[in-house]
Backbone and ligand atoms as CSV (ligand in chain L), in Angstrom:
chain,resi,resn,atom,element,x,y,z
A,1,UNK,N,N,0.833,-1.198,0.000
A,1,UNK,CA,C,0.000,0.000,0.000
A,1,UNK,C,C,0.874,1.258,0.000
A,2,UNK,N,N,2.199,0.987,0.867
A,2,UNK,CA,C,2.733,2.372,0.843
A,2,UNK,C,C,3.486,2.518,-0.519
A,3,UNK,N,N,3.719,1.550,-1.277
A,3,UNK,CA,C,4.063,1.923,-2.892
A,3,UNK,C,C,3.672,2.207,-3.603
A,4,UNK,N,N,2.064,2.219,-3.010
A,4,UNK,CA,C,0.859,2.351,-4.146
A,4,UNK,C,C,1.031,4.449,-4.001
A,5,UNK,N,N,1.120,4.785,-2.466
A,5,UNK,CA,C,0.875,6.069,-1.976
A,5,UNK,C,C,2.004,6.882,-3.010
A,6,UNK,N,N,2.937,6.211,-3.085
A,6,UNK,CA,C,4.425,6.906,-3.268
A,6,UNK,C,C,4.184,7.008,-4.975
A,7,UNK,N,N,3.639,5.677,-5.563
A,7,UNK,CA,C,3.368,5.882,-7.031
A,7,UNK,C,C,2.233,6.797,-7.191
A,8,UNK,N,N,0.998,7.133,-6.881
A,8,UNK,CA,C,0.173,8.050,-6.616
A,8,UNK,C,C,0.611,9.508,-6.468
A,9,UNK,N,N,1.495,9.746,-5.698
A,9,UNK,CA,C,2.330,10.719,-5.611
A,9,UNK,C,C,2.940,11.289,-6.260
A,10,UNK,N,N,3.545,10.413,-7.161
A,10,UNK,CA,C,4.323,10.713,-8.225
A,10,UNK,C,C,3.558,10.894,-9.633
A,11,UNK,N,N,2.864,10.161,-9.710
A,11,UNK,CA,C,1.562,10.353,-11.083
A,11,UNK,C,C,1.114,12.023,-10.739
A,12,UNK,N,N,0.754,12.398,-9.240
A,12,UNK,CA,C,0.076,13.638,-9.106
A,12,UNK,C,C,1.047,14.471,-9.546
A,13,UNK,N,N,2.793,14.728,-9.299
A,13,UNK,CA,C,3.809,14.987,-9.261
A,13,UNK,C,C,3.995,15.611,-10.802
A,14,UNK,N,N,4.038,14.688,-11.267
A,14,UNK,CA,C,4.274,14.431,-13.313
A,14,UNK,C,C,2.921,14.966,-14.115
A,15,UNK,N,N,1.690,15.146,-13.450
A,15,UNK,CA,C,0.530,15.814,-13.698
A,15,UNK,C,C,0.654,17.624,-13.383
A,16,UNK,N,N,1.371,17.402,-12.138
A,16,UNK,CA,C,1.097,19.084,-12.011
A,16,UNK,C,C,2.020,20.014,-12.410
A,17,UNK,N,N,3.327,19.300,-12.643
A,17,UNK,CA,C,4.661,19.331,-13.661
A,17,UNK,C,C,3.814,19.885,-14.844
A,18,UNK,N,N,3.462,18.749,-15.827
A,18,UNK,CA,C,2.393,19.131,-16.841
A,18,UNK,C,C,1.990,20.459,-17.281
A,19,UNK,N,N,1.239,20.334,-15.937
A,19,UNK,CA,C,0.048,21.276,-16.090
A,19,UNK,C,C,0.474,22.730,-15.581
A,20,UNK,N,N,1.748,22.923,-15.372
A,20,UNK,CA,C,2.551,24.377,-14.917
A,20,UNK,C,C,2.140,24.774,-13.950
A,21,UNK,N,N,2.050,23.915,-12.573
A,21,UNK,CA,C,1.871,24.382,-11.159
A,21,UNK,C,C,3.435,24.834,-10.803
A,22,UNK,N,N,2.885,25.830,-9.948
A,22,UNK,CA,C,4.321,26.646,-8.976
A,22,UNK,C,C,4.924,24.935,-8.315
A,23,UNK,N,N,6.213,25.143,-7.569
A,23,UNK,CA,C,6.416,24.098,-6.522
A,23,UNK,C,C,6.195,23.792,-5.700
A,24,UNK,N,N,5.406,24.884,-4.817
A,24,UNK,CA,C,4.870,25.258,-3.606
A,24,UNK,C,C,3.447,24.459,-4.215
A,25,UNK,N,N,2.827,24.865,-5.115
A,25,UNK,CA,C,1.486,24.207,-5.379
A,25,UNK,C,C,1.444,22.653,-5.902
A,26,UNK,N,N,2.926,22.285,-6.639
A,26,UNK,CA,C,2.596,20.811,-6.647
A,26,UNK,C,C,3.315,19.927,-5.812
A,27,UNK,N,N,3.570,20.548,-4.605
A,27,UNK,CA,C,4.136,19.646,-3.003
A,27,UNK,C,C,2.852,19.612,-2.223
A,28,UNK,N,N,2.360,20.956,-2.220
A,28,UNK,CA,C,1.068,21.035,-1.058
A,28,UNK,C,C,0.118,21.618,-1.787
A,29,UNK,N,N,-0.196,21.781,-2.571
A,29,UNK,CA,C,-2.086,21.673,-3.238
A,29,UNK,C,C,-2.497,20.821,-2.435
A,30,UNK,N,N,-4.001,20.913,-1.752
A,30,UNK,CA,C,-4.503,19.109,-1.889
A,30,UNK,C,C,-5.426,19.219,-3.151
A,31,UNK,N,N,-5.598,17.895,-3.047
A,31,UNK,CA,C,-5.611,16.915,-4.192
A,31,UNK,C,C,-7.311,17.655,-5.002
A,32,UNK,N,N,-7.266,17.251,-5.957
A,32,UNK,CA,C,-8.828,18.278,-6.234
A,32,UNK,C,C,-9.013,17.788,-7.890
A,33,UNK,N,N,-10.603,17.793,-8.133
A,33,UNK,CA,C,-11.084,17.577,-9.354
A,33,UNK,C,C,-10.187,17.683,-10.741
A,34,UNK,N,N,-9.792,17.360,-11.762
A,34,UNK,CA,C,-9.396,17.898,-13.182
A,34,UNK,C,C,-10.445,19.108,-13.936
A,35,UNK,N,N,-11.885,18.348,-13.458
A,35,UNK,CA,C,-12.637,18.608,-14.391
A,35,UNK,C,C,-13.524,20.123,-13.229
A,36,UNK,N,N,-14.198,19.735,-11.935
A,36,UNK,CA,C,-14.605,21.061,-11.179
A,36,UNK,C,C,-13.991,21.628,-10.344
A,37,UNK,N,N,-12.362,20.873,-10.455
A,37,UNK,CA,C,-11.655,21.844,-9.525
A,37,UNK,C,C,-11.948,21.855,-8.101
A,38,UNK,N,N,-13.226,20.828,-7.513
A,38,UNK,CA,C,-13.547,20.689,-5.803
A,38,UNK,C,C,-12.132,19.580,-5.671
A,39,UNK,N,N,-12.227,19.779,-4.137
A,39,UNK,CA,C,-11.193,18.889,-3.634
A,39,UNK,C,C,-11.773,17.682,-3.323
A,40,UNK,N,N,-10.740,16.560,-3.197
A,40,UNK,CA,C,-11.101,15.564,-3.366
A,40,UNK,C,C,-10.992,15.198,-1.679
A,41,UNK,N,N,-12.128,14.272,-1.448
A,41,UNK,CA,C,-12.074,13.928,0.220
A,41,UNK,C,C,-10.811,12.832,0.527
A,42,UNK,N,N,-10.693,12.849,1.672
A,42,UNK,CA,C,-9.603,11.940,2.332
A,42,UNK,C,C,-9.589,10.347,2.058
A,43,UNK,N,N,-10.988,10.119,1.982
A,43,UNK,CA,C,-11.062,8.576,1.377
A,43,UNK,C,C,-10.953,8.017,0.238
A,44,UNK,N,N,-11.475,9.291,-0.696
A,44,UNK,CA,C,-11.351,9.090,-2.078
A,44,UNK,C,C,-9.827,9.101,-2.592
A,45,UNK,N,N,-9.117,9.121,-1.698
A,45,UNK,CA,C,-7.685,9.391,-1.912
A,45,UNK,C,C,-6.618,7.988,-1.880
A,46,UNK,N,N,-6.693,7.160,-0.868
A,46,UNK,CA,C,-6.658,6.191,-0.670
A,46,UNK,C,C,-6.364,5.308,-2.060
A,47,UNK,N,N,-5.020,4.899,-2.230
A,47,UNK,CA,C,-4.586,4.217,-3.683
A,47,UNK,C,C,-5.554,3.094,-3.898
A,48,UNK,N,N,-6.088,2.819,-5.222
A,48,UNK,CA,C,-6.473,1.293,-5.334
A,48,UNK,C,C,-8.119,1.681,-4.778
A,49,UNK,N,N,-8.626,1.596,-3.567
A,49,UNK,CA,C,-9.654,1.629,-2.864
A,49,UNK,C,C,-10.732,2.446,-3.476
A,50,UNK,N,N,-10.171,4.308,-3.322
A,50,UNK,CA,C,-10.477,5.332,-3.643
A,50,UNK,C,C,-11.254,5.756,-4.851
A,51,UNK,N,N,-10.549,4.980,-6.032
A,51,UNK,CA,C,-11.181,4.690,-7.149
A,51,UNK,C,C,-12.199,3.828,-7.417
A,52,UNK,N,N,-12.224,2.537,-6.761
A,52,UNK,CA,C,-13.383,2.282,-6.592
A,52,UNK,C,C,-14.781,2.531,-5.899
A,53,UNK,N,N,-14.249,2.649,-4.717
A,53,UNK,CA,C,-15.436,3.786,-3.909
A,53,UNK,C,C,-16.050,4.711,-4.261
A,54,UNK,N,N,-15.422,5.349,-5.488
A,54,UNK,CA,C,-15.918,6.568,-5.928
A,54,UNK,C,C,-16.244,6.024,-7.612
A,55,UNK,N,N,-16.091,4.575,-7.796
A,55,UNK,CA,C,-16.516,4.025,-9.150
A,55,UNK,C,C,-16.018,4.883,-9.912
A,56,UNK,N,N,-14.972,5.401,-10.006
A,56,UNK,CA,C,-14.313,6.065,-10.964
A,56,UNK,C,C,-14.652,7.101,-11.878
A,57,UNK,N,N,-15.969,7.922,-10.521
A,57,UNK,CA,C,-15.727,9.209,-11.247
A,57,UNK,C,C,-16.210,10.016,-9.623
A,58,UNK,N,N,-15.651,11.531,-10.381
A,58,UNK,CA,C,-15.729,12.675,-9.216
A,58,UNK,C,C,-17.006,12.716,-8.084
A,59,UNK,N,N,-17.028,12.636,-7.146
A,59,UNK,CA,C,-18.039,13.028,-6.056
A,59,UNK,C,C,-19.060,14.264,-6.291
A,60,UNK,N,N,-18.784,15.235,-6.915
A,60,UNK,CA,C,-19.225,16.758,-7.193
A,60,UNK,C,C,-19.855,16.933,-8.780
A,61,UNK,N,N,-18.766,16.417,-9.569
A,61,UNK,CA,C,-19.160,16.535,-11.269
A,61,UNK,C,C,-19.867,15.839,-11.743
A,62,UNK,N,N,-19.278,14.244,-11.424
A,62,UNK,CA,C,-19.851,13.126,-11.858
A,62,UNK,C,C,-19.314,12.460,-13.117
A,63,UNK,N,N,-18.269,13.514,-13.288
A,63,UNK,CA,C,-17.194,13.265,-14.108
A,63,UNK,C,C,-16.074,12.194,-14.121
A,64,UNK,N,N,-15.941,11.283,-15.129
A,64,UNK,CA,C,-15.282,10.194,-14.786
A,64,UNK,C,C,-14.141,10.478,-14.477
A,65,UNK,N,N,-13.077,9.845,-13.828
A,65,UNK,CA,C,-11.908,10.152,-13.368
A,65,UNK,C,C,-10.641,8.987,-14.336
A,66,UNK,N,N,-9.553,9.423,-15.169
A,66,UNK,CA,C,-9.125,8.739,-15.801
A,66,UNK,C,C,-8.432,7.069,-15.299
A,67,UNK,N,N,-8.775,5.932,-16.133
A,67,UNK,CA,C,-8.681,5.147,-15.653
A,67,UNK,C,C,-6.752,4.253,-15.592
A,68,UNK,N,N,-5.917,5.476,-16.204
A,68,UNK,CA,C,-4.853,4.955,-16.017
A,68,UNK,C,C,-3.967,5.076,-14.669
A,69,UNK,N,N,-4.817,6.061,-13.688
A,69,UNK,CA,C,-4.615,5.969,-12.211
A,69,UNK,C,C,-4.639,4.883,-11.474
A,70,UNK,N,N,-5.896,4.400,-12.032
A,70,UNK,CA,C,-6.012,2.979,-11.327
A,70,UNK,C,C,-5.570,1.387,-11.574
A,71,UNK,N,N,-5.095,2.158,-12.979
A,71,UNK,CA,C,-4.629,0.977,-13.575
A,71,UNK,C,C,-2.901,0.967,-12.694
A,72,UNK,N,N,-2.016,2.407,-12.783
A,72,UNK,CA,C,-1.245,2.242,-12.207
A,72,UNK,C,C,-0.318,1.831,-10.776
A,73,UNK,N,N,-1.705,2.514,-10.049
A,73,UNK,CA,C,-1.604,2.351,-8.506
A,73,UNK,C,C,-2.155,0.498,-8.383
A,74,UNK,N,N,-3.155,0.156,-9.041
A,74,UNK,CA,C,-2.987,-1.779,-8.716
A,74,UNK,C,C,-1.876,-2.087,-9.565
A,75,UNK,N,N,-1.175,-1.954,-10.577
A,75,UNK,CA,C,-0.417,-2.624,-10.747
A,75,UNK,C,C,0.773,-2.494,-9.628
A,76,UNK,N,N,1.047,-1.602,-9.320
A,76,UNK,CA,C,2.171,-1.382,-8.034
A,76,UNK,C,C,1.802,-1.858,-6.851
A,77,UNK,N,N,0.165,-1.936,-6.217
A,77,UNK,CA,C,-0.101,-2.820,-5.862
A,77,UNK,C,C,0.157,-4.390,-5.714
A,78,UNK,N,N,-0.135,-4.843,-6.656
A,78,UNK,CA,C,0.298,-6.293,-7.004
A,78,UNK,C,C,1.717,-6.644,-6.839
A,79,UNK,N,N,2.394,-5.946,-7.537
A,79,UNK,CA,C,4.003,-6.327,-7.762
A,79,UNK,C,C,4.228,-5.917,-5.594
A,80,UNK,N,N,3.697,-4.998,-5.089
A,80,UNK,CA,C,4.103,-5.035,-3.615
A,80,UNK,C,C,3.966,-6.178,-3.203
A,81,UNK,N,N,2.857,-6.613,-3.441
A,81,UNK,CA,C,1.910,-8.042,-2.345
A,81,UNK,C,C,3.242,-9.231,-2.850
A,82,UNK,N,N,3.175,-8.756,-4.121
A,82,UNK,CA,C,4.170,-10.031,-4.721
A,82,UNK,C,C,5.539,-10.080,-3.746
A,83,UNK,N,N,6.276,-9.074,-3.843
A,83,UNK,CA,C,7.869,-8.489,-2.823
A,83,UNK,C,C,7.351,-8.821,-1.890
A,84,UNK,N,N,6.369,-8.337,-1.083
A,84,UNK,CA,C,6.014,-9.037,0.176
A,84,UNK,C,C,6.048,-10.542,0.398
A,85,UNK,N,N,4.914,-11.065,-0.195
A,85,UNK,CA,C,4.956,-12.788,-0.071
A,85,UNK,C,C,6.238,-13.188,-0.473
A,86,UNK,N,N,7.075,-12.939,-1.277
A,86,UNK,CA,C,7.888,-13.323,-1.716
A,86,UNK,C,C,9.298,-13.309,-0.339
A,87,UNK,N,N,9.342,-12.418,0.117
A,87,UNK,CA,C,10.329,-11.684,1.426
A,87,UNK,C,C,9.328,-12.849,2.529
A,88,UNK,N,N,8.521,-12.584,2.675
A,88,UNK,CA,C,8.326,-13.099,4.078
A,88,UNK,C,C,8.998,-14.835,3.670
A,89,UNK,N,N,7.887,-15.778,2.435
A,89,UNK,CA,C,8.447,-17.354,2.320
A,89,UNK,C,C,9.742,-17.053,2.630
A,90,UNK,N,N,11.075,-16.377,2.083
A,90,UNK,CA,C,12.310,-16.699,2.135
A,90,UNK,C,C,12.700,-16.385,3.738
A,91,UNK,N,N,12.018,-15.001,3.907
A,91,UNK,CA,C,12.718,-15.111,5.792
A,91,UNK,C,C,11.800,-16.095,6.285
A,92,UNK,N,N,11.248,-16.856,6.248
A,92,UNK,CA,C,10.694,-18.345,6.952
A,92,UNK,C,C,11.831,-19.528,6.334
A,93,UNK,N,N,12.400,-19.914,5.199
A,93,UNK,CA,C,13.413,-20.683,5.119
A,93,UNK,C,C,14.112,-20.466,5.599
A,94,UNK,N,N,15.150,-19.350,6.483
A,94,UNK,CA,C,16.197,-19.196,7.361
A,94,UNK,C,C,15.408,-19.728,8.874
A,95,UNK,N,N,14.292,-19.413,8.871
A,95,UNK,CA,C,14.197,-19.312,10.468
A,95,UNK,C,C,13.802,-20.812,10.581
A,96,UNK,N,N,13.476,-21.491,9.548
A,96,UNK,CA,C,13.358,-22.890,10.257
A,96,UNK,C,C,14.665,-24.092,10.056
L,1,ZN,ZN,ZN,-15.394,17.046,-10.400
C-alpha cells in the first residue's frame, strides 16, 4: 500500500509538472477535481480503494476520473503483495 501512496504521488507529481503548477502548489495543493476543480475527500484518496469507492468518477461533477490511475496504482499494488509474499516465504526458510 505504501508503494501504491508513493506511485500516486508521483503520477500527481508528473501531472502538475504538466500542467505548470508553482512548486509550492505541486508539493502542497490538496488533491482536487481535473474537471470542477472541488477537492477531493480523504477517502477518495486512498490508492487502489479510492477509485473504486468513488466508481471512478468525481463526487461533485460526476465526471469520470481517468482510468490509467487505477490501472497504475494496482499494478504497483500487485508487484508489492508479490515483494512481500515473496520476502516473508524466504525469511521463513532461514528461520526454520
Ligand atoms: Zn469534479
Amino acid at each position: 500500500m505504501a508503494c501504491s501512496c508513493i506511485i500516486s504521488f508521483l503520477q500527481l507529481c508528473f501531472y502538475r509538472i504538466k500542467s505548470g503548477f508553482s512548486l509550492v502548489d505541486m508539493l502542497f495543493k490538496a488533491s482536487h477535481c481535473e474537471h470542477c476543480n472541488s477537492k477531493i475527500g480523504a477517502l477518495f484518496l486512498i490508492p487502489v480503494f479510492g477509485f473504486m469507492l468513488s466508481e471512478g468518477s468525481c463526487q461533485h461533477c460526476n465526471k469520470s476520473i481517468s482510468v490509467k490511475y487505477f490501472i497504475a496504482e494496482l499494478c504497483i499494488f500487485i508487484i508489492s503483495l508479490y515483494v512481500c509474499f515473496q520476502f516473508i516465504i524466504k525469511s521463513s526458510y532461514f528461520t526454520i
